[in-house]
N, C-alpha and C positions, 0 to 999 in steps of 0.2 A: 596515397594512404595504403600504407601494407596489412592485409587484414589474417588472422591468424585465423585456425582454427576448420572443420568441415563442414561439409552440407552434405545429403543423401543425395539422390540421383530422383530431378524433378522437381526438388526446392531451390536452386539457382535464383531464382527472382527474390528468396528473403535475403541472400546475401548482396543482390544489385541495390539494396533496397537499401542495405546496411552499409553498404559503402556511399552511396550516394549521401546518407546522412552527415558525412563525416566532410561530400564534397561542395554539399548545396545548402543543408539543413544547418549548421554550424556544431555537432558533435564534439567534441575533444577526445576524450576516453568513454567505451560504451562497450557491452556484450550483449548477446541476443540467444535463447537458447529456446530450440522446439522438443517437443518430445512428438510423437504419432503413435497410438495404440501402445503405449509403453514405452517405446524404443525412441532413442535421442535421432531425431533426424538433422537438426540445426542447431550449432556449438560453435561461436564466432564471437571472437574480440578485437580490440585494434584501439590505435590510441596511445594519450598519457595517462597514466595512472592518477593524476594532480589536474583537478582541470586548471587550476591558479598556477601551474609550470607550462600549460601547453605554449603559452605565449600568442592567444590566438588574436592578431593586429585589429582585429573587427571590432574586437569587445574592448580594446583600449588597454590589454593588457601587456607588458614588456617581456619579450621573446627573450628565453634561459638557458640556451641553449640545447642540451640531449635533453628533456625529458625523462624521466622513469618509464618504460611503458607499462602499457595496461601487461597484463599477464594473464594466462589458463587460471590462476588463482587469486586473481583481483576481486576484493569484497566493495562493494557502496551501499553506504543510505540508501534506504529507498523510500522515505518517508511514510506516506500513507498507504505505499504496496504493503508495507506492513498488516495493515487491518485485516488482510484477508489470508495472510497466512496466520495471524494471532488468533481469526475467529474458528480456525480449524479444531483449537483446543475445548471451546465452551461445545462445539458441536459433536467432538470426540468425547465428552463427557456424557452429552445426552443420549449420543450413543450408548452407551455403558450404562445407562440409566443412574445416574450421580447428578443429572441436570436437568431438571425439569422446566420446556422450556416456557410452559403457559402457567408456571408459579411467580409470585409477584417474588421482584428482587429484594422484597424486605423480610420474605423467610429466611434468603437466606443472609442478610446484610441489615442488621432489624436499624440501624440509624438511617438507612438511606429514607427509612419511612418519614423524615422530616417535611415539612415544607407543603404538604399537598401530594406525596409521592407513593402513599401508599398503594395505589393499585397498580405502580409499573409494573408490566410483567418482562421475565428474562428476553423474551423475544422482542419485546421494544425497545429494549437495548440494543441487541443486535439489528436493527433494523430500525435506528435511527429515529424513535418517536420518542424516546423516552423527555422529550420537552427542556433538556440542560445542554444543550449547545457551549453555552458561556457562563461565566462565573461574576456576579457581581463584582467580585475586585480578583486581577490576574495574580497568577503564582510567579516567584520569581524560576529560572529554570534550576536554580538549587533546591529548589521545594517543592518543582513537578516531580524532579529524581527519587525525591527521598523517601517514597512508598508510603506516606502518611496524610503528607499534605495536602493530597490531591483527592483521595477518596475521602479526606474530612470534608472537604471544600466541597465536592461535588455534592454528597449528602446532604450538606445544608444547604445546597442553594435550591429557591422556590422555581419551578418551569416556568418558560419564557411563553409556554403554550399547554391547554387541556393536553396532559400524554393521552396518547394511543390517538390520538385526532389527527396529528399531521406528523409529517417526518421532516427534518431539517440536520445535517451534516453535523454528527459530531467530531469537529475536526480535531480537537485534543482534549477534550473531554471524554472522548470515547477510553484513551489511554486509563483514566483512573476507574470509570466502569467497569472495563472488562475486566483487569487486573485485579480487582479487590472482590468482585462478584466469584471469579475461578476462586482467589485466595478463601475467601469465606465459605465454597461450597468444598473445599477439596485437604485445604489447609496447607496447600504449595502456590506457587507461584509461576503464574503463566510462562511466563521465560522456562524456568525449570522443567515445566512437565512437555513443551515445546522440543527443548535439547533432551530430554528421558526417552522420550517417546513416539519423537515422530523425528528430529534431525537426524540423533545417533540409529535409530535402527535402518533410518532412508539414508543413510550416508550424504546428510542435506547439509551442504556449507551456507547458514543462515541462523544467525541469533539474533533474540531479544535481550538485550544485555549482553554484550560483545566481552569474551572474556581477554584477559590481559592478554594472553598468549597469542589472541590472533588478531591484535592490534596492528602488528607490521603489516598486513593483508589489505589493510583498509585505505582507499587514497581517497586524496584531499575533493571535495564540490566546492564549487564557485557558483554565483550565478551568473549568467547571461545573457544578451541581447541575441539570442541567433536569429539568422536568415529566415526569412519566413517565406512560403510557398504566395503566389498571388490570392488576396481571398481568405488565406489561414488564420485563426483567433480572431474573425475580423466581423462575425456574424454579432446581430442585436445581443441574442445571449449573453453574448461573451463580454461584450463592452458591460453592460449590465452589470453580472459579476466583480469586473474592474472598479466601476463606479461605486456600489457596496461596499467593496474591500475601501476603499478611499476614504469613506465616511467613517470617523470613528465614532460613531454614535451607531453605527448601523450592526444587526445580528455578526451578518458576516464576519467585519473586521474584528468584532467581540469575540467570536467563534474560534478565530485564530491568532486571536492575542492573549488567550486565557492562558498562556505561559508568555511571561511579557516583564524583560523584551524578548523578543524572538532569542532562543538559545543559539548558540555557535555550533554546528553541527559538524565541525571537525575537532571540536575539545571532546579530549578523552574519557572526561566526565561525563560528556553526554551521552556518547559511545556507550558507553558502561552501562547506559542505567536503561530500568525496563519499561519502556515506555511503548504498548502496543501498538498504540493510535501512529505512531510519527518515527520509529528510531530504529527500528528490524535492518540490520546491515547482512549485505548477501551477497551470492554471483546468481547471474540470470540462469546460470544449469540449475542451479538449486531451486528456483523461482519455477520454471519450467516443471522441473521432477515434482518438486512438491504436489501441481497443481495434478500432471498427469496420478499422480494417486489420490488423486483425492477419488477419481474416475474410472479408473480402472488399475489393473496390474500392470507394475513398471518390470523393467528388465529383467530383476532379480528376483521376483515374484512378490513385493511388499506392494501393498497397500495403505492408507486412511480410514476412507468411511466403506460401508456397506452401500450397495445400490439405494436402498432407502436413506440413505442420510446424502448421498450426492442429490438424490433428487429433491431434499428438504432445501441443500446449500443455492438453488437454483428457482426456489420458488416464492415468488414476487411475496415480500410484505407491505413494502411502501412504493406508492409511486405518486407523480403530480408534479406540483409545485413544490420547490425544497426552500424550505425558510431561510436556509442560510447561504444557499450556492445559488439563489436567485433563479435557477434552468429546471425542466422536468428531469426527475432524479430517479429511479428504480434501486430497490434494493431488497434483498433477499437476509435471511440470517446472517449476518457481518458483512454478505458480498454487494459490492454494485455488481447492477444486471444489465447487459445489452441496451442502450438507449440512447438519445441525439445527446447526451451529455459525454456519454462516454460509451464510442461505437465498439465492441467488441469482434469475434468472430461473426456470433449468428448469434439472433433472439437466444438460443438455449446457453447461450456462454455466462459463467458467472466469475468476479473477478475481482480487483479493484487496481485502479493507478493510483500514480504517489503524484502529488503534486511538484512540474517542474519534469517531469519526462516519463519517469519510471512506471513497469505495466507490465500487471501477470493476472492470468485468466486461466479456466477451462473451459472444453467446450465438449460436451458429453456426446453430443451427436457428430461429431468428427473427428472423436477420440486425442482430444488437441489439447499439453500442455503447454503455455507460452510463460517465457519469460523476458523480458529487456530493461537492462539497468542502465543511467549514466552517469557523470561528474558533472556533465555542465547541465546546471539548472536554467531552465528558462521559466518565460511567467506563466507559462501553460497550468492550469489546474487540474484538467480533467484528459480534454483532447487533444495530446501535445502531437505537432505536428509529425515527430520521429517515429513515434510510437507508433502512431495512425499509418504510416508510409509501409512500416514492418506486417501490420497488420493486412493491409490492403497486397501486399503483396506475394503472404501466405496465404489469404483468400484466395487469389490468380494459381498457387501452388496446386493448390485442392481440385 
């Protein structure tokens, strides 16, 4: 496997780590990108751009010859990495004092007050209590897109649980939340104040709503059966999890069928549309960058938040039992936090994975942006094997 791209001097083990994925873990196409105190110290691609061209014989799929490769400017899905660069927006607001986060979401969204919901407050949105996991009846994925259907829907549905009592995964529920809560306090739209104000001044290749133009960028996901390490996805938890998801009477399955059927997430339409929760397409430098400002000052002197707002993005709202992911969960305003569910750097790392591989984080006490994208989706939800290998390996860097 020919791997593009550099390391500093002294990270050599993220890129052993990177190429082994491609030789043990089942990869196809993938990028990995660190930053350190600012400055990019890990920028590594490799691969086919398509994981459905790699032809990889394991997964049953028919070899195509050349491939397209991955490239320096290959974008992917990253599904629910999305969440935690989408949540940058509602916490860049509160910075500027336009968000207030301990106001119930029905000041400023006065129908969400349906149903028993009057006392959500902004912050149990962000932080996963708000008690709307799933939707009594699912949307089709034309009517998750279409900016209407989804924040009507969510509004009316009654909580599955007293909000603010417990936290349970909003795994595409979270999408019409955030989106119509920014939209109602600001009168744009997440996607748009995302590209305004934090991509184009960070020079961040990542949108919410992927525009026409950079639609050739984006290659194809497939899913996967990859190789699994002895041991890996193989704990109580984890079957757990599986089994929820199997039941379709259960939170879980509901949770992630509330767009249903599952949408095609190589149609252009899906691409397109602003979907925070699930649909944020990027390359891992930009995943990386992003996170290291969230943190501190990147190369070029930009920033995100203020030290007081990194330290808000990092501090526990929820933890326990997660209603919907079945595992002990932590979560801070939009981000997951360092925990057996989803091991990050160190306790102080805040972040979140996309379900199926993808995984970006900070980590304030080691001045650590990380980013890793890929194409081939596996069943991982939370602790995908690849990711975990990368991570463990920049720990050994450190």
């Amino acid at each position: 496997m020919e791997i593009q791209g550099v390391v500093a001097d002294g990270f050599e083990p993220v890129r052993e780590a990177f190429v082994r994925n491609f030789e043990v873990l089942g990869d196809r196409g993938a990028a990995v990108a660190v930053y350190r105190d600012g400055r990019k110290v890990v920028d590594l691609w490799g691969g086919a751009r398509d994981a459905d061209a790699a032809g990889a014989p394991a997964a049953g799929l028919p070899a195509a010859g050349a491939p397209a490769p991955w490239t320096a400017g290959t974008a992917q899905i990253v599904r629910s990495a999305t969440k935690g660069v989408a949540a940058a927006v509602p916490l860049l607001l509160h910075q500027r004092g336009l968000l207030d986060l301990d106001a119930p979401v029905g000041s400023y969204w006065p129908e969400f007050k349906a149903g028993g919901k009057e006392r959500i407050l902004v912050r149990d949105v962000l932080a996963h209590r708000a008690g709307v996991p799933a939707l009594d009846r699912g949307l089709t994925p034309a009517q998750a897109a279409d900016g209407v259907s989804g924040p009507r829907a969510v509004a009316a549905q009654r909580p599955f649980w007293e909000p603010g009592t417990e936290h349970g995964y909003h795994a595409q529920t979270y999408s019409w939340l955030l989106s119509e809560l920014v939209l109602r306090a600001t009168g744009r739209t997440l996607g748009g104040i995302l590209s305004e104000e934090l991509a184009e001044p960070l020079g961040l290749e990542f949108w919410i709503g992927l525009p026409e133009a950079e639609a050739h960028r984006v290659g194809r996901v497939a899913a996967v059966e990859a190789p699994q390490r002895a041991g890996a996805l193989r704990t109580r938890p984890r079957r757990n999890v599986s089994e929820a998801y199997a039941d379709p009477a259960s939170l879980t399955r509901r949770a992630f069928a509330a767009i249903d059927p599952l949408p095609d997430e190589n149609d252009p339409a899906y691409r397109a549309a602003e979907l925070p929760a699930s649909a944020g397409i990027g390359t891992a430098r930009a995943l990386a960058r992003f996170y290291a400002a969230t943190i501190g000052v990147v190369e070029d002197g930009a920033r995100i938040f203020t030290p007081a707002t990194t330290a808000l993005a990092g501090r526990e709202l929820s933890a326990g039992a997660d209603r919907v992911l079945v595992v002990h969960t932590r979560f801070g305003p939009g981000y997951m936090l360092h925990g057996p569910a989803s091991p990050l750097l160190s306790p102080a790392s805040f972040g979140h994975p996309g379900r199926g591989g993808s995984l970006a984080f900070a980590d304030p006490e080691a001045g650590i942006g990380f980013g890793y994208v890929t194409n081939a989706l596996a069943a991982s939800v939370t602790a995908d094997p690849r990711a975990q290998a990368l991570v463990r390996a920049l720990r050994s860097a450190l």
